[in-house]
C-alpha positions as a Markdown table, in Angstrom:
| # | Residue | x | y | z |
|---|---|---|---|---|
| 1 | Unk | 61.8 | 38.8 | -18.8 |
| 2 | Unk | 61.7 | 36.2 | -21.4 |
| 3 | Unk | 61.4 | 33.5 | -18.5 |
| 4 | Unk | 58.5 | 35.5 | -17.6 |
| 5 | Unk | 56.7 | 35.5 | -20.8 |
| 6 | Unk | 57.1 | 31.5 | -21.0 |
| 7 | Unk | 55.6 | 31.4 | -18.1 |
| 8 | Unk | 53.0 | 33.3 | -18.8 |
| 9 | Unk | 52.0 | 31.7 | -22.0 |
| 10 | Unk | 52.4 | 28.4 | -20.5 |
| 11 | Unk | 49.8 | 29.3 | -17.9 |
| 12 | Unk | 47.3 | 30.5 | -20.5 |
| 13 | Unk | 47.8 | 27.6 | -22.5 |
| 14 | Unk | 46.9 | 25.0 | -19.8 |
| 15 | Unk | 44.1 | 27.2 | -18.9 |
| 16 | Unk | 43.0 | 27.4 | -22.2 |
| 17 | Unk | 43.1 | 23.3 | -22.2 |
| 18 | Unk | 41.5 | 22.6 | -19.5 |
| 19 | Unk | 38.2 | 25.1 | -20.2 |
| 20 | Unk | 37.9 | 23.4 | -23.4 |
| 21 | Unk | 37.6 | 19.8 | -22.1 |
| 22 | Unk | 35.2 | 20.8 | -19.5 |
| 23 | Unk | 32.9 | 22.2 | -22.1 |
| 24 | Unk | 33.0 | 19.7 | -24.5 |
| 25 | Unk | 30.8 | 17.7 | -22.5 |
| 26 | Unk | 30.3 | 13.9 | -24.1 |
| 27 | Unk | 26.8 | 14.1 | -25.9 |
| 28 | Unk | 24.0 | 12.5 | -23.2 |
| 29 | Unk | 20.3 | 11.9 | -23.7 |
| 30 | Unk | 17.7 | 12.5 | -20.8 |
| 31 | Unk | 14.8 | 9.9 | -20.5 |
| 32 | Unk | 12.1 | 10.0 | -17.7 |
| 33 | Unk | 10.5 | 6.1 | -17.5 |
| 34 | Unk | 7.7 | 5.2 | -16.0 |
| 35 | Unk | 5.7 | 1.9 | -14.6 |
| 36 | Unk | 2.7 | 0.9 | -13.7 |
| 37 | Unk | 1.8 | -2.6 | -11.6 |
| 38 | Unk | -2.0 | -3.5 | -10.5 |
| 39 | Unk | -2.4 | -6.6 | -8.2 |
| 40 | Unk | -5.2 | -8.3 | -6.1 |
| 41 | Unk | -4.8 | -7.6 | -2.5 |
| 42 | Unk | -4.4 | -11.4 | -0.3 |
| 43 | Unk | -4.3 | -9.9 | 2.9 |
| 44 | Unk | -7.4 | -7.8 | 3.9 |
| 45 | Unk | -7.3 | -6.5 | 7.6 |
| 46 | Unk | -10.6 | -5.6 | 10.1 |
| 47 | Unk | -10.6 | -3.7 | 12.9 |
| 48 | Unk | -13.3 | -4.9 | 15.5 |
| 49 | Unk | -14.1 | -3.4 | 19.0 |
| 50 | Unk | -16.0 | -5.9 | 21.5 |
| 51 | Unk | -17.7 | -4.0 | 24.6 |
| 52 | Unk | -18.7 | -5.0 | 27.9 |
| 53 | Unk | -20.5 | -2.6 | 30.6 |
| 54 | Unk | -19.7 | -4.3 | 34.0 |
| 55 | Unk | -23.5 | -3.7 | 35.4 |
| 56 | Unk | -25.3 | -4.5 | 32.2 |
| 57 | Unk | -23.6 | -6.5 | 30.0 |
| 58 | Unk | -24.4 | -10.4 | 29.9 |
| 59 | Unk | -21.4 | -11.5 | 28.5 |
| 60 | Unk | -18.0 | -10.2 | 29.8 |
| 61 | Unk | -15.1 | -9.5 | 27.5 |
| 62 | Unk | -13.2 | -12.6 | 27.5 |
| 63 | Unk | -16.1 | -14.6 | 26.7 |
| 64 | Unk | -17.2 | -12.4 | 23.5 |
| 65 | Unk | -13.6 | -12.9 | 22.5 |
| 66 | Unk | -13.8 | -17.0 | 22.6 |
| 67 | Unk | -17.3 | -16.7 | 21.2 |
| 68 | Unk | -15.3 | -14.7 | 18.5 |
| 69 | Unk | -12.8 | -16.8 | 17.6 |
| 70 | Unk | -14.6 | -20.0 | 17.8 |
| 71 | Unk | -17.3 | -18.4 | 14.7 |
| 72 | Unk | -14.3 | -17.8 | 12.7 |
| 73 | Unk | -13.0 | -20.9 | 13.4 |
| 74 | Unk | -15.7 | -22.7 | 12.2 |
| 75 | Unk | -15.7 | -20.8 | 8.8 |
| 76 | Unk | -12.0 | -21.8 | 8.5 |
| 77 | Unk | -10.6 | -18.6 | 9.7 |
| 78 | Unk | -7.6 | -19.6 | 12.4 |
| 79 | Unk | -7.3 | -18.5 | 15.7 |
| 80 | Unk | -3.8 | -16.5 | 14.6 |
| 81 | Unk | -5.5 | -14.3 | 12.5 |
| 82 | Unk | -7.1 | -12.5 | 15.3 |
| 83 | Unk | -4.9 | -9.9 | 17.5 |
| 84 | Unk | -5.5 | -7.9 | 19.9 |
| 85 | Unk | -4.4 | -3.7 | 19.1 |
| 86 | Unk | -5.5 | -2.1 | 22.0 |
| 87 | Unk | -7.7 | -2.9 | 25.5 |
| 88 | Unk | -9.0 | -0.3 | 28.1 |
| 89 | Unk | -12.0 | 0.6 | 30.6 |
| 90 | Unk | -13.4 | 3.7 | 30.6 |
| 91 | Unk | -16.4 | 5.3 | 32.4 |
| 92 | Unk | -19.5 | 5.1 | 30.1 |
| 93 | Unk | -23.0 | 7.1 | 30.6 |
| 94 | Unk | -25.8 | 4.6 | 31.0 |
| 95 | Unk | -28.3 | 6.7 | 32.4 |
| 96 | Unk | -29.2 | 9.9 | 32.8 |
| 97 | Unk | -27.4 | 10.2 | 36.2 |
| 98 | Unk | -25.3 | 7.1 | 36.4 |
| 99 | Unk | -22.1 | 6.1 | 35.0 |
| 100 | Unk | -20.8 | 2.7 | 34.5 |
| 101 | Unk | -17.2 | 1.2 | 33.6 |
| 102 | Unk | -17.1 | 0.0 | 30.0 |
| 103 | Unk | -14.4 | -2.4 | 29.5 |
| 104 | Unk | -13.3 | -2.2 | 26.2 |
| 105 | Unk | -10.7 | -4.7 | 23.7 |
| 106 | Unk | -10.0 | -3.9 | 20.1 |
| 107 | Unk | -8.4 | -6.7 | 17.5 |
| 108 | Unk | -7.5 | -6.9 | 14.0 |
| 109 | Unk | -8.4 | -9.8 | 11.9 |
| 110 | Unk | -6.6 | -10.7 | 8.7 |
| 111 | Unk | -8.6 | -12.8 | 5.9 |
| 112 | Unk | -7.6 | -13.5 | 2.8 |
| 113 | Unk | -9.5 | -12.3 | 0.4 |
| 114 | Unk | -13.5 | -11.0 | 0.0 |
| 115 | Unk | -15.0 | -14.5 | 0.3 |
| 116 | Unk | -13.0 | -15.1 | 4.1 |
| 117 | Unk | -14.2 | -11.1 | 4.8 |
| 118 | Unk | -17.8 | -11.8 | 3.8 |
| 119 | Unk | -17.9 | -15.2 | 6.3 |
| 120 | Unk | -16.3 | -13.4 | 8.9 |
| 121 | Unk | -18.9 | -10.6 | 9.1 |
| 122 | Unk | -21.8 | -13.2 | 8.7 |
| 123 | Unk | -20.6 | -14.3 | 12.0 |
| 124 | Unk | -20.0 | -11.7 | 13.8 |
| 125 | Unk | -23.4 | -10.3 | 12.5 |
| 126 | Unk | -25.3 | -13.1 | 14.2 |
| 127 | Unk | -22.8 | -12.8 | 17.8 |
| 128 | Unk | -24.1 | -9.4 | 17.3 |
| 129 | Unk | -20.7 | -7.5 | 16.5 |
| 130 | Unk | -21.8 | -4.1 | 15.7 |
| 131 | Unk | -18.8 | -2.2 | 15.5 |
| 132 | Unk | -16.3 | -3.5 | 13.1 |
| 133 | Unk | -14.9 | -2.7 | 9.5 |
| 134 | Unk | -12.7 | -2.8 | 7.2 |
| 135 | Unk | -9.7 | -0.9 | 7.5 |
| 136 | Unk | -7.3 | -1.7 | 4.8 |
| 137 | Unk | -6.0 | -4.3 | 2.1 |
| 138 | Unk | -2.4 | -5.3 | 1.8 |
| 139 | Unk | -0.3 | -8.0 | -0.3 |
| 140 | Unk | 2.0 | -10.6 | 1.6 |
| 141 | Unk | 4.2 | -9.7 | -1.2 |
| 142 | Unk | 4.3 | -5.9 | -1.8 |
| 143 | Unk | 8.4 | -5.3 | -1.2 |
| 144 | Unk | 9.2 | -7.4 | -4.5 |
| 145 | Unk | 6.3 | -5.7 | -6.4 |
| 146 | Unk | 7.7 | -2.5 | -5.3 |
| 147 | Unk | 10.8 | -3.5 | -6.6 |
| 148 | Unk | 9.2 | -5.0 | -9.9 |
| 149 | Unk | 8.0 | -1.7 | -10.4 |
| 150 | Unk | 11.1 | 0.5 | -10.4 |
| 151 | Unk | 12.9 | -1.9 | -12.5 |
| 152 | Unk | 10.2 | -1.6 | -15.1 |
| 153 | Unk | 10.4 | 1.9 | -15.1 |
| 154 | Unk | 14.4 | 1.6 | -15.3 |
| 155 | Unk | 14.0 | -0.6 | -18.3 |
| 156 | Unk | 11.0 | 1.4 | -20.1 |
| 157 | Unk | 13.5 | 4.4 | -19.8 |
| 158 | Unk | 16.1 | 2.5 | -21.3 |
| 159 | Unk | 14.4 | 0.9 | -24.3 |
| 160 | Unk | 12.5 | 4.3 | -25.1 |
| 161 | Unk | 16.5 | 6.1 | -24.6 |
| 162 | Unk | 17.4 | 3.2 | -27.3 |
| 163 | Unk | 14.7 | 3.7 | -30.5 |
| 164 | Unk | 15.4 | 7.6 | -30.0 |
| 165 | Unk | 18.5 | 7.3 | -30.9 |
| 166 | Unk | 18.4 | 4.7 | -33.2 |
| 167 | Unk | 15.8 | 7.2 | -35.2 |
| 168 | Unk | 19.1 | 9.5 | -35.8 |
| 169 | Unk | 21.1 | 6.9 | -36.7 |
| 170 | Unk | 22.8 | 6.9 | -32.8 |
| 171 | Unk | 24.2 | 4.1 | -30.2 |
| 172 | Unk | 23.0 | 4.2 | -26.7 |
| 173 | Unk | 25.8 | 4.6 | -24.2 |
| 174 | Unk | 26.3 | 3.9 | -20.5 |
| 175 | Unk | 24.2 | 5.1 | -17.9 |
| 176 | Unk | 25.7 | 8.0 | -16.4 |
| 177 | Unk | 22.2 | 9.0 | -14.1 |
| 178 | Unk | 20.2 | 6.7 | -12.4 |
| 179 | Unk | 17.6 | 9.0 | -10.2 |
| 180 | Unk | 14.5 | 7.6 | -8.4 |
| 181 | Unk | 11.5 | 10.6 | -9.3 |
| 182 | Unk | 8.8 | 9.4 | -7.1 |
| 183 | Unk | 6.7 | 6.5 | -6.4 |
| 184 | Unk | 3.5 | 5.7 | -4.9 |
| 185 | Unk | 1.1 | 2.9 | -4.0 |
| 186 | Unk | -2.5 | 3.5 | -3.9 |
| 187 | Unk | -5.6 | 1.3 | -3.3 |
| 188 | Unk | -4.7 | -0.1 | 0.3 |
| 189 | Unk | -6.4 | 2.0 | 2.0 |
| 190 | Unk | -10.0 | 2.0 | 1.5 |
| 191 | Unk | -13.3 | 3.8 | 2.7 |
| 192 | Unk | -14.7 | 2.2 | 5.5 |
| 193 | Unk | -16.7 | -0.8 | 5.4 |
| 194 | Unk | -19.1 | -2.1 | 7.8 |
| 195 | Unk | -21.0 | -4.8 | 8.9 |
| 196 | Unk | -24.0 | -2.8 | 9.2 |
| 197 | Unk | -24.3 | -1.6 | 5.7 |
| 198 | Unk | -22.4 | -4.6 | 3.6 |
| 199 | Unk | -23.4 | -8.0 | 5.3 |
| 200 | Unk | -27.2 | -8.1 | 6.5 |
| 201 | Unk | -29.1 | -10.6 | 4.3 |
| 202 | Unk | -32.3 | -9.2 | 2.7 |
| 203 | Unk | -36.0 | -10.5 | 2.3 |
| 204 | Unk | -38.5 | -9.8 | -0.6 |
| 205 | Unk | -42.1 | -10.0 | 0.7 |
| 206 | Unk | -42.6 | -13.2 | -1.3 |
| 207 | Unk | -40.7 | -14.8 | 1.8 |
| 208 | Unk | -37.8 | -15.5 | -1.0 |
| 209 | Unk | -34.3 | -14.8 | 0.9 |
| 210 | Unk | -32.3 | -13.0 | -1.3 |
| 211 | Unk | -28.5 | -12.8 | -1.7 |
| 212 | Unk | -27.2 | -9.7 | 0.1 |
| 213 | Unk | -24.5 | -7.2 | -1.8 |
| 214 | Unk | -21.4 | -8.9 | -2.7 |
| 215 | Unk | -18.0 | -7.5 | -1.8 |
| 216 | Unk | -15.3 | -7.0 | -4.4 |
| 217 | Unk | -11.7 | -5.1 | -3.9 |
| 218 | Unk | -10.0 | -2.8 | -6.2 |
| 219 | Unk | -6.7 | -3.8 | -7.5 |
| 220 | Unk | -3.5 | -2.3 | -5.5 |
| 221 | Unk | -1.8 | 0.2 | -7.5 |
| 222 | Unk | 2.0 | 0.4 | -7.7 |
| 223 | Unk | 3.3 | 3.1 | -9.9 |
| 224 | Unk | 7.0 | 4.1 | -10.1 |
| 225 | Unk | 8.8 | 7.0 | -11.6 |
| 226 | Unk | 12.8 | 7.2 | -12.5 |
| 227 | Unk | 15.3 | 9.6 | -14.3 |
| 228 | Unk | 17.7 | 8.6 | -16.5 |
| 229 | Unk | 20.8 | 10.1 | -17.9 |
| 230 | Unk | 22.8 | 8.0 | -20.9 |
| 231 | Unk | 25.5 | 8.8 | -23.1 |
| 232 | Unk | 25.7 | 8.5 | -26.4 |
| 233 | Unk | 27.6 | 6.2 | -28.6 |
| 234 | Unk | 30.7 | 4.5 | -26.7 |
């Protein structure tokens, strides 16, 4: 019996232990920090469509596309820039009885920055290029901005963590939580932008030419959220 009893109490005891160090947690302090990044895009990308109806059309598909790349060329714009996304032929209604075959090829053109856009639509403008735009904007550089960002946002959660403590007379500990919240990057993609309503030069009735509108890009957004979790004191 009294074998039983030791037993007993021993149980109890180690029970007893072992709730008491799992609710005396070690102090922590929760701290949400946050970043924010703005950069000018470098890479700005434009969709164009060239057409060609087989009965009507006076130039045929492959020569619009040398005519193409020759204007950019001779604004500076190379030859690599320009790739083709998608080509097809489809019937097309020219008439009010009659269909032809349209011939269709579609590229995407990378500049630089608004200056390269501007000369590239001047040129297409006088081959005539009606249907292209401006898709979106992009940095040659985005994955280490990304990362830029949720290292700031690491380190603004850690310095804010510090002077909160510090205001109680505390030491920050070790980080015991490192949790990613969200993240987002906004500003690439933009409303469409055409040469019809962007790049036509315009004349006062003086017979002055005036300058037509300038383009300008927003700054790429990069924002980054991340949890934190630190101990206190060592």
């Amino acid at each position: 019996m009294k074998k039983i009893t030791f037993l007993a109490v021993g149980i109890f005891a180690l029970f007893f232990a072992t709730a008491q160090t799992t609710t005396a947690e070690h102090p922590f302090i929760e701290i949400t920090g946050t970043s924010e990044i703005k950069i000018d895009p470098n890479q700005i990308f434009i969709n164009i469509t060239l057409e060609e109806n087989t009965d009507k059309s006076k130039t045929d598909i492959s020569e619009q596309e040398q005519n193409l790349i020759k204007a950019l060329q001779s604004v500076g714009i190379a030859k690599e820039k320009l790739v083709v996304t998608d080509a097809n032929a489809h019937y097309g209604k020219s008439g009010f009885m009659s269909k032809d075959v349209v011939n269709r090829k579609q590229f995407e053109l990378e500049v630089k920055d608004a200056t390269e856009a501007k000369k590239a639509f001047e040129q297409m403008d006088k081959l005539n290029i009606k249907n292209a735009y401006i898709s979106r904007v992009d940095h040659t550089d985005m994955e280490e901005y990304k990362k830029q960002a949720k290292i700031k946002a690491i380190k603004a959660a850690k310095e804010k963590a510090t002077y909160l403590l510090e205001a109680v007379g505390e030491e920050l500990g070790g980080a015991l939580i490192v949790r990613e919240n969200s993240f987002s990057v906004y500003g690439n993609q933009i409303q469409r932008m055409t040469n019809a309503t962007l790049y036509k030069e315009s004349y006062r009735f003086d017979g002055a030419e005036e300058q037509g509108p300038q383009l300008d890009f927003k700054k790429i957004t990069i924002t980054a959220s991340i949890y934190t979790k630190w101990g206190i004191g060592s």
